[in-house]
TIKOLGU-527152 format. One record per residue: residue number from 1; residue in one letter; x negated, y, z negated of N, C-alpha, C in turn. Coordinates in nm, 3 decimals, decimal comma, m for minus. Each point is the difference from the previous one (the first is absolute). Example, Ala and Ser with C-alpha at 12.3 -4.5 7.8 and 13.67 -1.06 7.14 Angstrom:
BEGIN
SITE num residuo     npx     npy     npz    capx    capy    capz     cpx     cpy     cpz
SITE   1       A  m1,319  m0,569  m0,780   0,089   0,119   0,000  m0,090   0,120   0,000
SITE   2       S   0,035   0,105   0,072  m0,082   0,119  m0,006   0,077   0,109  m0,073
END
This chain:
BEGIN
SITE num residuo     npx     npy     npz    capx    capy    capz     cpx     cpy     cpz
SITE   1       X  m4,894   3,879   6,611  m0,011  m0,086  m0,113   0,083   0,047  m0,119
SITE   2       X   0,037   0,133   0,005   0,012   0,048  m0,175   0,170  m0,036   0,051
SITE   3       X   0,076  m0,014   0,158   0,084  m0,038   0,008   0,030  m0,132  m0,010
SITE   4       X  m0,069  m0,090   0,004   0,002  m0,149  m0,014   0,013  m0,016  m0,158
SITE   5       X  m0,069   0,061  m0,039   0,017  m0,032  m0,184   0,121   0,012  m0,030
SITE   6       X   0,063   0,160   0,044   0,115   0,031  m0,042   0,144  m0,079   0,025
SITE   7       X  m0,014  m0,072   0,094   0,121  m0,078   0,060  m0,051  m0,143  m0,073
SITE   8       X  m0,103  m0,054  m0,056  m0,014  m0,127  m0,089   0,009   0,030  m0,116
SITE   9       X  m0,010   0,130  m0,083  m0,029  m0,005  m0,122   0,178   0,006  m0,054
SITE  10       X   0,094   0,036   0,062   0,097  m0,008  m0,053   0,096  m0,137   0,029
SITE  11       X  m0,038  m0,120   0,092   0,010  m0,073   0,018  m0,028  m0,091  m0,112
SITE  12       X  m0,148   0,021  m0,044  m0,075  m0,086  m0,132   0,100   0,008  m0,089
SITE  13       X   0,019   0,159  m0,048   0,082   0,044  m0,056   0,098  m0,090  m0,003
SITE  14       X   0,087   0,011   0,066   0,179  m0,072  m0,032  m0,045  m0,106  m0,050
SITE  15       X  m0,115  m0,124   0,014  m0,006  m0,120  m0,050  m0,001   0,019  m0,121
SITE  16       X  m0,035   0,103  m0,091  m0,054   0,004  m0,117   0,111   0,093  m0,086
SITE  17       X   0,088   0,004   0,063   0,103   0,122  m0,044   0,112  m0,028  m0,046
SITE  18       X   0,053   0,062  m0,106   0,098  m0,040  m0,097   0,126  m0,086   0,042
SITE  19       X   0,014   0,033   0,079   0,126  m0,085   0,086  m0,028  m0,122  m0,022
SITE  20       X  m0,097  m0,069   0,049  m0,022  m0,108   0,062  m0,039  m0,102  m0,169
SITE  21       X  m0,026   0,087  m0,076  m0,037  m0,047  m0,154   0,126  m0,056  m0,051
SITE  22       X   0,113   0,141   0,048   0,094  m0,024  m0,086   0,057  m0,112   0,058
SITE  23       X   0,009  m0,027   0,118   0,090  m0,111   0,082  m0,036  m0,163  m0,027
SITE  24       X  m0,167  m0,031  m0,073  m0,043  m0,075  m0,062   0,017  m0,003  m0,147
SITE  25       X   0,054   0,079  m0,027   0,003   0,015  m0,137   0,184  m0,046  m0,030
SITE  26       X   0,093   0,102   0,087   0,094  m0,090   0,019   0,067  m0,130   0,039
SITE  27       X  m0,078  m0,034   0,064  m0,023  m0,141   0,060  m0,025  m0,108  m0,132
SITE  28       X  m0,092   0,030  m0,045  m0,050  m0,095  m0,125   0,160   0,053  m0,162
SITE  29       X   0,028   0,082   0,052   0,118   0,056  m0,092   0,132  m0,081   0,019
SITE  30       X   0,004  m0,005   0,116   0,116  m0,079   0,079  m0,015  m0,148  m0,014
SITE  31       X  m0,102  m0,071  m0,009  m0,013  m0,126  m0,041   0,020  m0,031  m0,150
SITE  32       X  m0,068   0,125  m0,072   0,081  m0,026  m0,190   0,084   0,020   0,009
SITE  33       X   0,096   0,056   0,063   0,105   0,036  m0,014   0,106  m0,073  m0,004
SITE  34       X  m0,040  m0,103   0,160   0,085  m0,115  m0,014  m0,009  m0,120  m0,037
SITE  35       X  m0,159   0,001  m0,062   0,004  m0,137  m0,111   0,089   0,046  m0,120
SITE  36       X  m0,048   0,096  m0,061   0,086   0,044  m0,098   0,197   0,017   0,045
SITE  37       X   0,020   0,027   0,083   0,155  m0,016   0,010   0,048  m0,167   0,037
SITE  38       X  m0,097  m0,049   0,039   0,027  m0,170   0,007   0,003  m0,029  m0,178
SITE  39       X  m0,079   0,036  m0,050  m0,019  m0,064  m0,124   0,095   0,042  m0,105
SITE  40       X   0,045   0,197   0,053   0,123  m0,038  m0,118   0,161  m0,035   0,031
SITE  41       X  m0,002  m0,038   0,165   0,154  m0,084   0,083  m0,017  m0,111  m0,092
SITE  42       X  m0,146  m0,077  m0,008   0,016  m0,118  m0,077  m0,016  m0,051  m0,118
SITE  43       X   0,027   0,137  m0,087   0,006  m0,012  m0,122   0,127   0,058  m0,027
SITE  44       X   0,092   0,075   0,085   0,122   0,032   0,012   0,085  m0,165   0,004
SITE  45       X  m0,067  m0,041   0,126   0,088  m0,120   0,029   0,007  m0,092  m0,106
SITE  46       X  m0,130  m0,072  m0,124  m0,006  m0,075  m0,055   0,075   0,036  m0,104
SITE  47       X  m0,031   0,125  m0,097   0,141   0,065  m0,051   0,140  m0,021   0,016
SITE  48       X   0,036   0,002   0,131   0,098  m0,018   0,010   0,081  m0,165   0,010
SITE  49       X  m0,109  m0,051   0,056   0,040  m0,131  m0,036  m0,020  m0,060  m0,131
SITE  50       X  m0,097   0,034  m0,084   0,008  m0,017  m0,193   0,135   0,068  m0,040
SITE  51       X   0,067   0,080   0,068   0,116   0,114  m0,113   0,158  m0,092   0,069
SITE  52       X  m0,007  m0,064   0,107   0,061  m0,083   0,097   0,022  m0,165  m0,091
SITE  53       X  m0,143  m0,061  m0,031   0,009  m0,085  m0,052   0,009  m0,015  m0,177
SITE  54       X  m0,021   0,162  m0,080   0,017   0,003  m0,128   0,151  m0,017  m0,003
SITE  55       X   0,038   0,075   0,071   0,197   0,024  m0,035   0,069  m0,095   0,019
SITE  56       X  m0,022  m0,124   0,070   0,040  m0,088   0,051  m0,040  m0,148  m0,142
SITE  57       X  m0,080   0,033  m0,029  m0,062  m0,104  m0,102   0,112  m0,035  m0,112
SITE  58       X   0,045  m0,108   0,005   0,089  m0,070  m0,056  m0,041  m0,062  m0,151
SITE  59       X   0,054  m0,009  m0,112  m0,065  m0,083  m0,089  m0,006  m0,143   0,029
SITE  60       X  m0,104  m0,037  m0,045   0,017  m0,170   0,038   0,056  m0,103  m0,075
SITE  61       X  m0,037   0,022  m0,126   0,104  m0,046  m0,102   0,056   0,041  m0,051
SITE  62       X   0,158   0,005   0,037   0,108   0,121  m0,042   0,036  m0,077  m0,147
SITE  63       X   0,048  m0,116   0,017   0,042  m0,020  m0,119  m0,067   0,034  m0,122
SITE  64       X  m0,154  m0,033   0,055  m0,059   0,014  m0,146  m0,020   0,145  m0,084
SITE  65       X  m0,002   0,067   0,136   0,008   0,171  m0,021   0,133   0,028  m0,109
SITE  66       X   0,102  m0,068   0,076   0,166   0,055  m0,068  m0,035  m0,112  m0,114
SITE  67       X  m0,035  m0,025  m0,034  m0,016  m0,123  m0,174  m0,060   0,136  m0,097
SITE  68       X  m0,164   0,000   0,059  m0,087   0,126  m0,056   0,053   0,091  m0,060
SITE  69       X   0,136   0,097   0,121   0,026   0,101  m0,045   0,136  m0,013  m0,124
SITE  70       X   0,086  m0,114   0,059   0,081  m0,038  m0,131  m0,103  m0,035  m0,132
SITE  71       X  m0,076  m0,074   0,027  m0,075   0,010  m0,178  m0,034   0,138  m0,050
SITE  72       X  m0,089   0,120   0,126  m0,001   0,093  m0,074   0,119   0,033  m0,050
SITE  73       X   0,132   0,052   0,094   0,108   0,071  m0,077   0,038  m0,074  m0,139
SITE  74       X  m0,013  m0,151   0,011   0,043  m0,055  m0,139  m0,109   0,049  m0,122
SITE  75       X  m0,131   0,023   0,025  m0,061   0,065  m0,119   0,044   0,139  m0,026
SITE  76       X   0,008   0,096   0,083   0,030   0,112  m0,011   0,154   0,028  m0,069
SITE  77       X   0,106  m0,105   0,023   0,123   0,018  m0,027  m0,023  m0,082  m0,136
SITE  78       X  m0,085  m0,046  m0,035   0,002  m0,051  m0,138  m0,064   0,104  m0,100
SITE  79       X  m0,091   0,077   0,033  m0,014   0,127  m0,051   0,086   0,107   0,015
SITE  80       X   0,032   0,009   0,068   0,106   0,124   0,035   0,082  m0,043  m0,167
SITE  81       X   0,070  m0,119  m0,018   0,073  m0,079  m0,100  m0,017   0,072  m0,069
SITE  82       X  m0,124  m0,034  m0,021  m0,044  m0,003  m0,171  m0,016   0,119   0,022
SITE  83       X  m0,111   0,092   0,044   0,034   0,158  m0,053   0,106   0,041  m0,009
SITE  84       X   0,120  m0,013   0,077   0,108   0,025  m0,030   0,111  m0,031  m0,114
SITE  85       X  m0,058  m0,106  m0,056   0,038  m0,049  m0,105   0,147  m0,069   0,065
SITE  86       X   0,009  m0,055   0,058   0,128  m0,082   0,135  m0,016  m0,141  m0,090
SITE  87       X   0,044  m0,080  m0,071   0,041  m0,125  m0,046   0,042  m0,081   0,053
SITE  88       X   0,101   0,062   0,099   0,035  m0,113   0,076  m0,041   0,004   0,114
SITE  89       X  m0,092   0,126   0,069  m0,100  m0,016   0,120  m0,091  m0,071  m0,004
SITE  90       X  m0,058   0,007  m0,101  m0,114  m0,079  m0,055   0,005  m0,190  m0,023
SITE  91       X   0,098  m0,002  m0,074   0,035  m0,139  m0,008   0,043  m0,041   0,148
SITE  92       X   0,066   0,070   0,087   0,008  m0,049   0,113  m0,101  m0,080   0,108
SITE  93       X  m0,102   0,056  m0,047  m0,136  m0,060   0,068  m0,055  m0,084  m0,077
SITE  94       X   0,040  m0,088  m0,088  m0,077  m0,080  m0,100   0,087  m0,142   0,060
SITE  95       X  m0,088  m0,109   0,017   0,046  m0,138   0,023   0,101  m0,060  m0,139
SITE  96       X   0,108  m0,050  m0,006   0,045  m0,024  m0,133   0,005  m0,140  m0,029
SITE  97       X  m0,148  m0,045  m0,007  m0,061  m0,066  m0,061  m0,032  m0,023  m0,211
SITE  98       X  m0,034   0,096   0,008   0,008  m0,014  m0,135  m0,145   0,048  m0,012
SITE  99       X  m0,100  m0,001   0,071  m0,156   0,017  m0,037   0,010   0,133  m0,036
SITE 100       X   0,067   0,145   0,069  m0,029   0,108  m0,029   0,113   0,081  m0,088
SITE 101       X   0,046  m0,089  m0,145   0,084   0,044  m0,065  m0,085   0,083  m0,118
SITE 102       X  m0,157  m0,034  m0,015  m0,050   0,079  m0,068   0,006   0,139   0,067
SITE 103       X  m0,072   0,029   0,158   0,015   0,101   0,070   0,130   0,084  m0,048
SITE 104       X   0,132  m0,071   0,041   0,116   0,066   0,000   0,027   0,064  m0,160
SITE 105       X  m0,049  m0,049  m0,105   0,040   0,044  m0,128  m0,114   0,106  m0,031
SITE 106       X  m0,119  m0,004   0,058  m0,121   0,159  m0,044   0,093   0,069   0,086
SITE 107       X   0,033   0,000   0,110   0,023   0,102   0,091   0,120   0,037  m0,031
SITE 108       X   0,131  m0,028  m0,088   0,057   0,012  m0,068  m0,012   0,125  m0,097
SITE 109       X  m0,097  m0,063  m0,080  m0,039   0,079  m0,131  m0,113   0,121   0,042
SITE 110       X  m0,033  m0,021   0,149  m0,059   0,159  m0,003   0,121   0,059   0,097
SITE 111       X   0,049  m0,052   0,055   0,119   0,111   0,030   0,095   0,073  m0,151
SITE 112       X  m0,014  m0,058  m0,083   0,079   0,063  m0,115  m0,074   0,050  m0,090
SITE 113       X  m0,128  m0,015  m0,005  m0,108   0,093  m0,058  m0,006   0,127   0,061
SITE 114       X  m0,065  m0,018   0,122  m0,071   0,101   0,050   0,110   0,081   0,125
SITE 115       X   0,012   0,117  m0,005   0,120   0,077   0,044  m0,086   0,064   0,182
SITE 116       X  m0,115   0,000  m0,027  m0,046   0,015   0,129  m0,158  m0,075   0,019
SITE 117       X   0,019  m0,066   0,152  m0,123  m0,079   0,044  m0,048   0,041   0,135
SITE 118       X  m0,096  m0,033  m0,003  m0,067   0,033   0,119  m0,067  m0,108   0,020
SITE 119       X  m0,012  m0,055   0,102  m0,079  m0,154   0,076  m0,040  m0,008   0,144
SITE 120       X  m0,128   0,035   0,014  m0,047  m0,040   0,156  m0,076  m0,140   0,000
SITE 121       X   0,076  m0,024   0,125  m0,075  m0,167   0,010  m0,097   0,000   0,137
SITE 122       X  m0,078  m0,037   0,003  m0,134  m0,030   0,134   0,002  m0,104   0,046
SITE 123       X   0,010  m0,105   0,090   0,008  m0,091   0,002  m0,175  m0,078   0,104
SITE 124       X  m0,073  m0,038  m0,092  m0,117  m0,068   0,023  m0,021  m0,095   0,131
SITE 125       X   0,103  m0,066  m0,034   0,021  m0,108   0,066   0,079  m0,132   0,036
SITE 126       X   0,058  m0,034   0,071   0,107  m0,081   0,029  m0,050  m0,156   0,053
SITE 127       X   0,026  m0,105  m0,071  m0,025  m0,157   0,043   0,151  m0,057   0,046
SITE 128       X   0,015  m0,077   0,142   0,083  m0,053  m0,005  m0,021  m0,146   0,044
SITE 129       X   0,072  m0,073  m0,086  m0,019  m0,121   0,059   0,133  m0,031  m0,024
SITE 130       X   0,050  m0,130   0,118   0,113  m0,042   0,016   0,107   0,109  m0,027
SITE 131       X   0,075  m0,011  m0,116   0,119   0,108  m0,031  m0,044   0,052  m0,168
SITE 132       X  m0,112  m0,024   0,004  m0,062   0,050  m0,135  m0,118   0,141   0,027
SITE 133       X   0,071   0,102  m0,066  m0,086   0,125   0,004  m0,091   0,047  m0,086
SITE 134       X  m0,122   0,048  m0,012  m0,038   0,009  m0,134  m0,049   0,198   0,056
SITE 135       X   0,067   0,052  m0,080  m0,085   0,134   0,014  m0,062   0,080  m0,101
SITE 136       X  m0,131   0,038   0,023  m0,064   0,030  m0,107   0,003   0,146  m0,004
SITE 137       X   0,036   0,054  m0,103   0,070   0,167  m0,030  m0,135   0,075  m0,112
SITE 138       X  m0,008   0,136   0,070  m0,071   0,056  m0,102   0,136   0,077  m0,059
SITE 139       X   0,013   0,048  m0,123   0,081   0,123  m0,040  m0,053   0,064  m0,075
SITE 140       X   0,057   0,130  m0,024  m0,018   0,118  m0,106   0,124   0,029   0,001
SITE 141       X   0,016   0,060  m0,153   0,126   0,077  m0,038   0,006   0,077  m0,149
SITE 142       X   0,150   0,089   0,009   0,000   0,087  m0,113   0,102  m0,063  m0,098
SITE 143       X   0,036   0,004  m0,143   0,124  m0,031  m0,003  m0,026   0,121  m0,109
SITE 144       X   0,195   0,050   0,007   0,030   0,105  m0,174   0,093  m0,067  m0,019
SITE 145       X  m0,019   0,036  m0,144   0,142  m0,024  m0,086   0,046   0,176   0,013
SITE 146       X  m0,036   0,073  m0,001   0,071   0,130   0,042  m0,062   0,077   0,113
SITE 147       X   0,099   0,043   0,098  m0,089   0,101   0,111  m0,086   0,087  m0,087
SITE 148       X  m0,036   0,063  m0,078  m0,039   0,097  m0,060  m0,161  m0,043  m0,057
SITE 149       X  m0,027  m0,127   0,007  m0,150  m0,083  m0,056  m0,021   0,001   0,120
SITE 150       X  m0,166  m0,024   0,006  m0,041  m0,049   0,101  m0,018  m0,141   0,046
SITE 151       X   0,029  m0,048  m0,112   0,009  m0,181  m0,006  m0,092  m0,110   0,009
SITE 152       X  m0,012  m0,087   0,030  m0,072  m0,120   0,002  m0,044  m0,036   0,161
SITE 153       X  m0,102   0,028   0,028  m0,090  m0,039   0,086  m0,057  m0,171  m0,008
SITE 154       X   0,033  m0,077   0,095  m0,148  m0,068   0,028   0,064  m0,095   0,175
SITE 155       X  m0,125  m0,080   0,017  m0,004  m0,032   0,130  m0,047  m0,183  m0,063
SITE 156       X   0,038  m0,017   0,156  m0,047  m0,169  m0,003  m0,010  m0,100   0,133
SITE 157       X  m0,010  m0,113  m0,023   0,031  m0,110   0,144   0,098  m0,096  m0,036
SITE 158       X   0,013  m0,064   0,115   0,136  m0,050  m0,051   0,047  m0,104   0,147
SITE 159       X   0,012  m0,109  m0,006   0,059  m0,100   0,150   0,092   0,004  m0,026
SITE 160       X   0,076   0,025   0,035   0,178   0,002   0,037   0,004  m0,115   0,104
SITE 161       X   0,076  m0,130  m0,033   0,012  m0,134   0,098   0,187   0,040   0,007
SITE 162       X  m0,033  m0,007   0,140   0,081  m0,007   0,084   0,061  m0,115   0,062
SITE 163       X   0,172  m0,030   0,091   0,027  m0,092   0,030   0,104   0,079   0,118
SITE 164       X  m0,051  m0,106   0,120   0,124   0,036   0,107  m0,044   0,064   0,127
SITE 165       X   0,107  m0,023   0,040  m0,035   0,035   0,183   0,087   0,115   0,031
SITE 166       X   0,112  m0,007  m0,010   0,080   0,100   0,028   0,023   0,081  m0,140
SITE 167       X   0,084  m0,053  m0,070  m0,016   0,051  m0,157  m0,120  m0,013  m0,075
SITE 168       X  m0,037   0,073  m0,035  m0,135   0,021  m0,080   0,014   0,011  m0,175
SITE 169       X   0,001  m0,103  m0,038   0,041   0,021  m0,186  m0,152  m0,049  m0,053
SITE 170       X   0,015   0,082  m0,166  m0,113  m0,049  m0,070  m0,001  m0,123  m0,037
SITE 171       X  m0,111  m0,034   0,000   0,011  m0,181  m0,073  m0,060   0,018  m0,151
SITE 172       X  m0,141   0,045  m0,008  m0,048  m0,009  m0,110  m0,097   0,141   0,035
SITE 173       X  m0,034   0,026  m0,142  m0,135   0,068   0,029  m0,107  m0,022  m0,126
SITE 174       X  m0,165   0,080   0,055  m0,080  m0,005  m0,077  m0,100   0,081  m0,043
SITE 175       X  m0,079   0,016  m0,067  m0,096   0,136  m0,039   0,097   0,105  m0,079
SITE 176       X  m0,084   0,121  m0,037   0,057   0,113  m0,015   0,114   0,067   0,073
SITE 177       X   0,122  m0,019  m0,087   0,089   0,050   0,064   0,040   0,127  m0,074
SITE 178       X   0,105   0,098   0,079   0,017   0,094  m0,061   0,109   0,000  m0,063
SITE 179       X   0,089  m0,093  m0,005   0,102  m0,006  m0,051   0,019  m0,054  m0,150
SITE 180       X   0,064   0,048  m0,089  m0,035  m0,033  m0,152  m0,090   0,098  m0,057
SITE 181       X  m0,032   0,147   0,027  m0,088   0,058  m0,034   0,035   0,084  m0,146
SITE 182       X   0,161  m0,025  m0,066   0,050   0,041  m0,086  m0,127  m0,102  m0,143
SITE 183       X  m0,033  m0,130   0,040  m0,043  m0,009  m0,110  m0,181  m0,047  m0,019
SITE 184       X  m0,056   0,086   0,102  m0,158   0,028   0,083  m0,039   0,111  m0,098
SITE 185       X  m0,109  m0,042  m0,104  m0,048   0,107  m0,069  m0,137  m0,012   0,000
SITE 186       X  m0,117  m0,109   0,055  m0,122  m0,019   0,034   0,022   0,022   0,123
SITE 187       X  m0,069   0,141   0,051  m0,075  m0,004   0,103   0,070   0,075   0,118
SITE 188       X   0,112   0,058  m0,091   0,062   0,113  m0,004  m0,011   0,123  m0,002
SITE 189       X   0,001   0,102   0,124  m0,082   0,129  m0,015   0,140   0,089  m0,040
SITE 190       X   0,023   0,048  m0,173   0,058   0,065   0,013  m0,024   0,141  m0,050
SITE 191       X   0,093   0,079   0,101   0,025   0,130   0,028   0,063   0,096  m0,147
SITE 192       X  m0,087   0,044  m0,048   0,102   0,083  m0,089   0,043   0,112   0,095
SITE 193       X   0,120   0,069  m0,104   0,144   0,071   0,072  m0,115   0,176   0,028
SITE 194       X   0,099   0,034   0,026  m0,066   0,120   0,050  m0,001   0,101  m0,124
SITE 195       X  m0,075   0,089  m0,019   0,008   0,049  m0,138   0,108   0,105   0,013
SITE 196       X   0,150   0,056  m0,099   0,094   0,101   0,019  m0,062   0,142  m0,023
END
């Protein structure tokens, strides 16, 4: 008998023995394993077809895109102008109509006032209808009559109306503009000079 035990008890044994744990244990390992490698082939694959179909993505309305970006450059090149104090850059972008001859004569008289400007323009927002633009501008700016002051501060709004498809000229504008600030003394933040 004590030999009969001995030849079953290590038999019992192996059922219960680490091997056989681990081989269930790998087993159930091997099945996460390959849900999880299914799941990130197909998050590889969908990736790749989003990065496939981003690059490929065409604008849909080109024209209106290339209009957009000519109006921006025409605001920006109309500032560029005027900080630069450019007269005839500036007038270049003005419709010669006659409506913005007040415009053309402040902007005039602060180019011969003020010896240095500073002007950033934001642009809010853009309406277009037909070949009529209306864009609504935030600005801030500096102006001196000498580099050496700190000068005249202030900010404002301002629609800049626009005209055109290919050429982009001013037609009219309205609100707070920054131009004419040589003779702006309400509401005017000014800078005294720096002390010597």
């Amino acid at each position: 008998m004590p030999m009969r035990t001995w030849l079953v008890w290590p038999r019992d044994r192996c059922r219960l023995d680490l091997p056989r744990i681990r081989f269930l244990y790998c087993r159930m390992m091997s099945w996460i394993t390959l849900v999880v490698r299914h799941v990130g082939l197909l998050a590889v694959a969908v990736a790749l077809v989003g990065a496939i179909g981003c690059s490929a993505k065409n604008i849909q309305y080109k024209e209106d895109h290339d209009r957009i970006v000519r109006i921006d450059a025409a605001v920006e090149s109309l500032r560029k102008a005027y900080v630069e104090r450019d007269k005839s850059a500036f007038d270049a972008f003005l419709l010669p109509s006659g409506n913005l001859d007040m415009v053309q004569r402040d902007a005039q008289i602060d180019f011969d006032t003020f010896r240095e400007i500073l002007l950033d323009f934001s642009i809010e927002r853009i309406l277009i209808e037909g070949e009529a633009i209306d864009v609504f501008i935030h600005w801030q700016g500096q102006w001196k009559r000498d580099p050496s002051e700190l000068g005249t501060r202030q900010r404002g709004h301002a629609r800049l109306q626009w005209v055109g498809t290919q050429s982009i000229l001013l037609r009219d504008v309205e609100g707070d503009l920054p131009f004419g600030m040589y003779n702006r003394g309400g509401g005017a933040e000014v800078v005294p000079s720096a002390p010597k």
